[in-house]
C-alpha positions as CSV (number, residue, x, y, z in Angstrom):
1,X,0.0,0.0,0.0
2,X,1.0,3.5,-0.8
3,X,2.4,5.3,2.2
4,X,1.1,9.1,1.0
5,X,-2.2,6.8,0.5
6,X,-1.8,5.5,3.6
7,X,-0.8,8.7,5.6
8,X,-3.8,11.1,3.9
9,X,-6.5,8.2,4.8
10,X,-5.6,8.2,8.2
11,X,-5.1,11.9,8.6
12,X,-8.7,12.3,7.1
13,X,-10.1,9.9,9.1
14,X,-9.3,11.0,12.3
15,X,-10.4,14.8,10.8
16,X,-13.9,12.9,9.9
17,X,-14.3,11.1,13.3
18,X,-13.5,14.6,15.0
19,X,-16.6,15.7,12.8
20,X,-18.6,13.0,14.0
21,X,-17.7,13.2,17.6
22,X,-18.8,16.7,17.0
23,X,-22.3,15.7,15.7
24,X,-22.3,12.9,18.8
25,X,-21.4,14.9,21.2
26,X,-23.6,17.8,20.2
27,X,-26.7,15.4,19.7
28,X,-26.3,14.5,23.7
29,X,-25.2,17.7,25.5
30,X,-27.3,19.9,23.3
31,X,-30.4,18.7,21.9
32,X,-31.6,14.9,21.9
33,X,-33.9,14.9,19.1
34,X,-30.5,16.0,16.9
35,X,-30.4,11.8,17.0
36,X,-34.3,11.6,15.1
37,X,-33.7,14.2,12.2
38,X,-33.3,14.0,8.9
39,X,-30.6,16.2,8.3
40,X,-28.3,13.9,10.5
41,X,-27.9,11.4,8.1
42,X,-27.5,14.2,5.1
43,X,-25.0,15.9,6.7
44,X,-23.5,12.7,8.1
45,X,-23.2,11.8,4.0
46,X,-21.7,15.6,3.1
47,X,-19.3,15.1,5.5
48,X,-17.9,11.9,4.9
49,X,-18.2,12.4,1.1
50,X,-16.0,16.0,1.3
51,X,-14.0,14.6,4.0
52,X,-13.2,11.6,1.7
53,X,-12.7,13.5,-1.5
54,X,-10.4,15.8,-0.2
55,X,-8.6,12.5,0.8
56,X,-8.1,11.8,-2.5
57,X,-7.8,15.1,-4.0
58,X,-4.7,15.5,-1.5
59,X,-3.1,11.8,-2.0
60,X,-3.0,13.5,-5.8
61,X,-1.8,16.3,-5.7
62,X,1.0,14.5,-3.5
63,X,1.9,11.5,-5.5
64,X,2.4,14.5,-8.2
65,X,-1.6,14.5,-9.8
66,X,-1.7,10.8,-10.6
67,X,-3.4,8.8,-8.8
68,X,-4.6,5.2,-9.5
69,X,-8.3,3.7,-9.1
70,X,-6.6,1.8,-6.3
71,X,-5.0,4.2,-4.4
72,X,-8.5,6.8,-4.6
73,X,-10.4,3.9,-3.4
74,X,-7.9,3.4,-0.3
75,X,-7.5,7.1,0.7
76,X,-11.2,6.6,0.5
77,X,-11.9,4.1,2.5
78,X,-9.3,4.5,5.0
79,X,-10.8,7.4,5.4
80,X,-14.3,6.5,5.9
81,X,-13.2,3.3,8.1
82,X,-11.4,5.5,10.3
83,X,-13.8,8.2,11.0
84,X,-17.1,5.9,11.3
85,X,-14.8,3.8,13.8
86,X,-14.2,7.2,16.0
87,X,-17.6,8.1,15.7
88,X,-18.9,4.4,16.9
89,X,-16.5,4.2,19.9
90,X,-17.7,7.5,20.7
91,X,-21.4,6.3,20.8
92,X,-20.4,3.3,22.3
93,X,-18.8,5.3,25.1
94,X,-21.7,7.9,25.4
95,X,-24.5,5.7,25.4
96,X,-23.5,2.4,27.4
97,X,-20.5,3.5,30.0
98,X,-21.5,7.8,30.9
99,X,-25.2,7.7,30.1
100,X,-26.8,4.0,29.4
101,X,-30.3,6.0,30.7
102,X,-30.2,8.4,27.7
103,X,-31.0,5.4,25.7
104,X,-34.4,5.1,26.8
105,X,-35.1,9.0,26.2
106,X,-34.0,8.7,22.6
107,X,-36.3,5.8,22.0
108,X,-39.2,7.5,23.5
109,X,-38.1,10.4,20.5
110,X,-37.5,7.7,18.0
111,X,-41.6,6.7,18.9
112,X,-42.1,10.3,18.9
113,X,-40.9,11.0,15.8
114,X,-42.2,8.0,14.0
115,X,-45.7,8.2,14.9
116,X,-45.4,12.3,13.4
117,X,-44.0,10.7,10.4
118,X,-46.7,8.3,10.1
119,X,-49.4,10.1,10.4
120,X,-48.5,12.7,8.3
121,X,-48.4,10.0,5.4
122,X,-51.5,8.5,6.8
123,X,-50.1,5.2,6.8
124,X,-52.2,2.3,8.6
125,X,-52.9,2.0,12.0
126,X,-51.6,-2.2,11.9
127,X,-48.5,-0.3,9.7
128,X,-48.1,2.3,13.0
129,X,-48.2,-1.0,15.7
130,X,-45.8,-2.8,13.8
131,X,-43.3,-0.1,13.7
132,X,-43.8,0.6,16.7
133,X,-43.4,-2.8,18.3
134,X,-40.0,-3.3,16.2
135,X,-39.1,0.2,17.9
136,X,-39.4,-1.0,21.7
137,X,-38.0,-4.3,20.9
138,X,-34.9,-2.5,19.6
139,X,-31.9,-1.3,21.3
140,X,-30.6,1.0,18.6
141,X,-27.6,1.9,21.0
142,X,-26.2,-1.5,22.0
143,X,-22.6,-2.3,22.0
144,X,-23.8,-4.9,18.9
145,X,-26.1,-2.9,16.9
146,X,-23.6,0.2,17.0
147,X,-21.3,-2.4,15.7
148,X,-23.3,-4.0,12.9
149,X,-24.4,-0.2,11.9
150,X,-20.7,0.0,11.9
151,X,-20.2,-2.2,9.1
152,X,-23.6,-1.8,7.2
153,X,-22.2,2.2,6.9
154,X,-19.1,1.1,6.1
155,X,-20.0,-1.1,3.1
156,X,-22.8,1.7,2.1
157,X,-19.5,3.9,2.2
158,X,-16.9,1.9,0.0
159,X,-19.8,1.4,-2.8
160,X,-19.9,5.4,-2.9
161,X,-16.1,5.4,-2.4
162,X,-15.7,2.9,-5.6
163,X,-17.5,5.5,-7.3
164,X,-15.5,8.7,-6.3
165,X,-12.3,6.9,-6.7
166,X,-13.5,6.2,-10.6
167,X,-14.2,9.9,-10.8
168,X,-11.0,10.9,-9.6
169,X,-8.9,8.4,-10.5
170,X,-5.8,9.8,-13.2
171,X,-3.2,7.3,-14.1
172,X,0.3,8.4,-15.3
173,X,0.5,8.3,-19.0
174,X,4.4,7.5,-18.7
175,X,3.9,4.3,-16.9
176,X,1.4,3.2,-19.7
């Protein structure tokens, strides 16, 4: 593996999981219901999506404004692996060793929030029950589902991240 690759990945991913520390942290000192919006995940996605193309941008311009598929893809998902690993630790930390309690508030939002949603599409009472069952059965906050969110982020991530590194990918003509 490419050390510049290497080095910028890791560099960016730590800058990422600072971000999402941020947007952690914020959610549980700040405002709860920061957990049940929308814009979360969208700016969850902006972030790791700048955070990673600036990752590659900068592995290019070092390795002289070449880069290979493979070594946009890595810077990528170094990058992402890194910061989504920060940011689950973090949640891990918050939410089952400082405040395991604050779990139950945020599923009380999450039924909340749903039911709003719901009802604003007019969707089925049976629809509403079900939901809501799956909701209290659910420990969204668990050592194990943070850790299989983990992963299904992560794979979401390196699909996107095989498509930025294809976008930005620039091979060296002299080594063709």
């Amino acid at each position: 593996m490419n050390q510049i690759v290497r080095s910028q990945g890791i560099t960016y991913g730590l800058i990422l999981g600072f971000i999402f520390a941020l947007f952690t942290t914020y959610g549980y000192a700040i405002d709860m219901s920061f957990f049940t919006s929308w814009w979360l995940m969208l700016l969850s996605f902006l972030a790791m999506l700048i955070v990673g193309i600036l990752a590659i941008i900068n592995s290019k311009k070092l390795l002289g404004g070449f880069i290979s598929f493979k070594d946009a893809f890595t810077a990528f998902f170094i990058t992402a692996a890194l910061g989504l690993l920060i940011s689950t630790l973090v949640g891990i930390l918050i939410f089952n060793v400082i405040d395991p309690g604050s779990k139950e508030f945020l599923k009380e939002l999450t039924i909340e929030k749903t039911v709003e949603v719901m009802e604003r599409f007019n969707a089925p009472e049976e629809a509403m029950d079900e939901a809501l069952a799956k909701i209290e059965e659910t420990d969204s906050f668990s050592i194990g589902s943070q850790s299989k969110n983990y992963f299904i982020a992560l794979a979401m991530y390196a699909f996107i991240g095989l498509i930025v590194a294809l976008i930005f990918k620039k091979n060296d003509p002299s080594l063709e």
